[in-house]
TIGU-64886 format. One record per residue: x, y, z of N, C-alpha, C in turn; residue in one letter. Coordinates in steps of 0.02 Angstrom, whole numbers, plus 50000, padded with zeros to 5 digits. Layout:
n_east	n_north	n_up	ca_east	ca_north	ca_up	c_east	c_north	c_up	code
X	Y	Z	X	Y	Z	X	Y	Z	A .
...
This chain:
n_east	n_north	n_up	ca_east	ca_north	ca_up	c_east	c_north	c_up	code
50042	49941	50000	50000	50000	50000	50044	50063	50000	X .
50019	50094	49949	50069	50180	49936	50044	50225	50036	X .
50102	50264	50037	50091	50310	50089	50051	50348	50062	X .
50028	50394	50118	50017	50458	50083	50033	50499	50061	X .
50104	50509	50069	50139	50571	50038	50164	50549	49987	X .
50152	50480	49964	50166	50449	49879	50103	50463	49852	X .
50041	50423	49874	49964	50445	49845	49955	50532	49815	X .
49984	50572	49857	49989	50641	49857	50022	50653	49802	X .
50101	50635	49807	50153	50643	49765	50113	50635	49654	X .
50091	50559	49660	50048	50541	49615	50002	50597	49587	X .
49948	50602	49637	49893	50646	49617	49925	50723	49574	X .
49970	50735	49613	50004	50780	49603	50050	50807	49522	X .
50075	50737	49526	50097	50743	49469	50044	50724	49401	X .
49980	50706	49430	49937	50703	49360	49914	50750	49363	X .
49906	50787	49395	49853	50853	49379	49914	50913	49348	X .
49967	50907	49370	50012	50935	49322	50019	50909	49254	X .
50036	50842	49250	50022	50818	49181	49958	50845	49124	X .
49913	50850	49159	49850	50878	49117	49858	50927	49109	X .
49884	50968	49166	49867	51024	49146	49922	51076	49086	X .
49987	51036	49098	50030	51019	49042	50000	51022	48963	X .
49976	50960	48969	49917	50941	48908	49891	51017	48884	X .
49853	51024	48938	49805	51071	48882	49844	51134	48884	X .
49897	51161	48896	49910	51208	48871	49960	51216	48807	X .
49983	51135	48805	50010	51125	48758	49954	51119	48685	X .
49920	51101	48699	49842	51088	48643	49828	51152	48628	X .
49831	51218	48670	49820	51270	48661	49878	51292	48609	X .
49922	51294	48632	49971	51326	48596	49993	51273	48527	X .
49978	51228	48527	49976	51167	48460	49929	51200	48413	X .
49871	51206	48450	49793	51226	48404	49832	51292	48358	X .
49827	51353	48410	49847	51414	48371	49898	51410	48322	X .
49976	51389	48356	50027	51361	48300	50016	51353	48240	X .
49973	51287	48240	49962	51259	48163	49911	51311	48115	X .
49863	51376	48139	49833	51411	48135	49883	51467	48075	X .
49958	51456	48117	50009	51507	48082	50050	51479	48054	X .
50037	51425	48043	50089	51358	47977	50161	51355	48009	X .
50151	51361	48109	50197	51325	48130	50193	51261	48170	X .
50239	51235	48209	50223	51173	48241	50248	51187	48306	X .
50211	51175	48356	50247	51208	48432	50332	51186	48424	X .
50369	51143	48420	50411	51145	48442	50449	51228	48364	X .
50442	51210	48347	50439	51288	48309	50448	51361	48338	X .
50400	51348	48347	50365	51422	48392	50403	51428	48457	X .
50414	51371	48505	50470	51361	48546	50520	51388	48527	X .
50581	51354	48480	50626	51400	48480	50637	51461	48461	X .
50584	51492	48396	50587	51549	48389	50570	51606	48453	X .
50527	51590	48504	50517	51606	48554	50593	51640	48614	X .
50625	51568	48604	50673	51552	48639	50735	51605	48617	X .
50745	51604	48553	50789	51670	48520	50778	51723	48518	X .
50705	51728	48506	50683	51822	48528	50700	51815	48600	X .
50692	51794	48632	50694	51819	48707	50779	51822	48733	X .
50819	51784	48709	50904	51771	48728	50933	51800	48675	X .
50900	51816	48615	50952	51856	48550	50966	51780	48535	X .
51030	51799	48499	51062	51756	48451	51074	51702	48510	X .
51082	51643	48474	51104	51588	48546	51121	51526	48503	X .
51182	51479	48552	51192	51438	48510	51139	51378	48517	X .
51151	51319	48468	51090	51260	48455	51086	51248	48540	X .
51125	51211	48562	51153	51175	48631	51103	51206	48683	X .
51102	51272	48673	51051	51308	48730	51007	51293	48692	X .
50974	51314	48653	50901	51307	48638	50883	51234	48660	X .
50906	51180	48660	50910	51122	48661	50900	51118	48725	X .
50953	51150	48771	50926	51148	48833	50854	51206	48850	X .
50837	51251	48837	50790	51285	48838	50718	51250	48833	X .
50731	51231	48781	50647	51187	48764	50670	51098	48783	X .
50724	51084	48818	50714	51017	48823	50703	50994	48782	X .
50728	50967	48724	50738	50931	48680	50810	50909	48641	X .
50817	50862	48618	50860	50834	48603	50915	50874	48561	X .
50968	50858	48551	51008	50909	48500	50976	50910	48414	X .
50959	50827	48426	50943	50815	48350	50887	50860	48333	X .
50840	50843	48367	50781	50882	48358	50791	50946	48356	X .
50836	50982	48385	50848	51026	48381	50869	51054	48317	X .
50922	51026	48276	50934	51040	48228	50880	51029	48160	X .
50840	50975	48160	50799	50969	48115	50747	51045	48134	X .
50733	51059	48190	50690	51097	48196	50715	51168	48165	X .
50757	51177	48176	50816	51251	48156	50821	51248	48094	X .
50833	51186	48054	50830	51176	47963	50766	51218	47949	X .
50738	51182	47975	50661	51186	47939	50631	51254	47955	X .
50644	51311	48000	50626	51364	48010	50676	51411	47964	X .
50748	51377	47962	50794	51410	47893	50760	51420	47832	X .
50754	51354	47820	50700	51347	47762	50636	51390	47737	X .
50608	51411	47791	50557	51478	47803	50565	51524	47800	X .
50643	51533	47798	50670	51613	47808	50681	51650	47874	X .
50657	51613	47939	50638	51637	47993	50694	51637	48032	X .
50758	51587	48013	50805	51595	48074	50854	51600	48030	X .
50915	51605	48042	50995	51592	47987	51045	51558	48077	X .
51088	51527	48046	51130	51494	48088	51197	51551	48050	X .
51230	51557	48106	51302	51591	48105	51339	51553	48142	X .
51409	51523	48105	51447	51503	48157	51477	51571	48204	X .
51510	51551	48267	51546	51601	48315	51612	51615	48288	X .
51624	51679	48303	51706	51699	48264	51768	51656	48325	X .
51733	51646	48384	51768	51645	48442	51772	51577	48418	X .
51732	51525	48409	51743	51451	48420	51710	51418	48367	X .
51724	51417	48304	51698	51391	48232	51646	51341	48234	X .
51660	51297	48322	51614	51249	48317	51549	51267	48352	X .
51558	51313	48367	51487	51343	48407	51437	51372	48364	X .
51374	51330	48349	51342	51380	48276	51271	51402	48328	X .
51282	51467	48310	51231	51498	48352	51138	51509	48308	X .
51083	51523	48310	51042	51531	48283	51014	51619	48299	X .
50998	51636	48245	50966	51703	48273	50892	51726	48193	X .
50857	51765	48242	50805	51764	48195	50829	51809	48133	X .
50796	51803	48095	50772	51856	48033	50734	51898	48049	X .
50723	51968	48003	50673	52004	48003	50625	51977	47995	X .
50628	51938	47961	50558	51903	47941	50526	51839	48005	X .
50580	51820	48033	50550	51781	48088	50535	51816	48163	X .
50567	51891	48142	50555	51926	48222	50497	51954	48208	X .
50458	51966	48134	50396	52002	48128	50349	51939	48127	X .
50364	51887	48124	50307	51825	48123	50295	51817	48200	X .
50346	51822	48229	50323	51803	48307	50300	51864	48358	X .
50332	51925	48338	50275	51981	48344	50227	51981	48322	X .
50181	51966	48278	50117	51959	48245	50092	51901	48293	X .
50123	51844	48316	50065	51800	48337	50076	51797	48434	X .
50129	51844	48431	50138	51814	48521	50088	51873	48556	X .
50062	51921	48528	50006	51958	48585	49959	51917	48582	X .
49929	51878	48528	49861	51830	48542	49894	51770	48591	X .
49960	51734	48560	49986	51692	48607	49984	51708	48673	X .
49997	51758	48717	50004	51806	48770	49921	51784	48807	X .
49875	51806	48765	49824	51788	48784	49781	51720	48781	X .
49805	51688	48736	49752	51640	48740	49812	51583	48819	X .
49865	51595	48826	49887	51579	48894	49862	51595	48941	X .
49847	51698	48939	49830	51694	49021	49736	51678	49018	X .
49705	51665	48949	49625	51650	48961	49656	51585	49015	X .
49687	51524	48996	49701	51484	49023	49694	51471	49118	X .
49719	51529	49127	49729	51546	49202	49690	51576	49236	X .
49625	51600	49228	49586	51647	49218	49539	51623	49284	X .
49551	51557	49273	49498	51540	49355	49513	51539	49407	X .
49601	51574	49424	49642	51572	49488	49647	51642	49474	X .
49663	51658	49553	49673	51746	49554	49735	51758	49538	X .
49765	51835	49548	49831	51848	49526	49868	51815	49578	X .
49851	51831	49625	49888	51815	49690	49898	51729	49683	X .
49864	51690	49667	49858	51609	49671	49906	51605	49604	X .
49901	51651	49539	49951	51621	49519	50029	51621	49533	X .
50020	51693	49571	50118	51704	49565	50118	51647	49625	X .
50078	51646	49682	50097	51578	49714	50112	51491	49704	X .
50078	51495	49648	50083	51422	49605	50144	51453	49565	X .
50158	51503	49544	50224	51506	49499	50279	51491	49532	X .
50285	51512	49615	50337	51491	49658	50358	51449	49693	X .
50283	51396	49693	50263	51331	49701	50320	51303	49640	X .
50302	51302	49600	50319	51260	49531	50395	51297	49527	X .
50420	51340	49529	50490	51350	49536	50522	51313	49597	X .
50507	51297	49638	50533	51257	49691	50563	51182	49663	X .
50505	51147	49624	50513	51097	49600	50554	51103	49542	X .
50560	51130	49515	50605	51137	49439	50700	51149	49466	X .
């Protein structure tokens, strides 16, 4: 028989799991809306916010693999949206940074993005969320 502070532990981690879920469904739904694919929108996300950065971080940023990483970075090249530069400092360090054209695509969709997140949150007060935000930083 589980304790309780495992039963807890459990519960715990499914209602995070879901709730995981649907905000990922949220941000999947809209994505494909703008002929991207979340993990997409992730890293372009991830580069507007750090500037130029190499693969390795983004990789660590969105948790995902290097590979993935790189297929994902092709395929937004391919769009026009990012360019890879190697570093002058270390040839093997290839960094990613947006385009004009990928810093005006993700300005165009991140104020609705912005919102259809915080509709998400909308049934906890301000106060309950920054407390669940410091909740959930504890664990991370």
């Amino acid at each position: 028989m589980q304790s309780q502070k495992a039963e807890t532990a459990l519960q715990l981690w499914d209602r995070l799991a879901k709730v995981h879920d649907k905000f990922r469904k949220v941000q999947a739904k809209q994505m494909f809306g703008e002929k991207l694919t979340a993990p997409q929108f992730c890293v372009l996300e991830v580069i507007y916010k750090l500037g130029p950065v190499p693969l390795k971080k983004i990789s660590e940023e969105t948790m995902v693999t290097g590979a993935n990483i790189t297929c994902v970075v092709d395929n937004l090249e391919e769009m026009g949206f990012v360019k890879r530069v190697h570093s002058k400092e270390d040839r093997r360090v290839i960094t990613a940074e947006l385009t004009n054209s990928g810093k005006s695509k993700l300005e165009k969709i991140l104020p609705a993005y912005y919102e259809n997140i915080a509709s998400l949150v909308t049934k906890i007060s301000d106060n309950e969320q920054k407390q669940l935000n410091n909740i959930l930083g504890k664990l991370m």
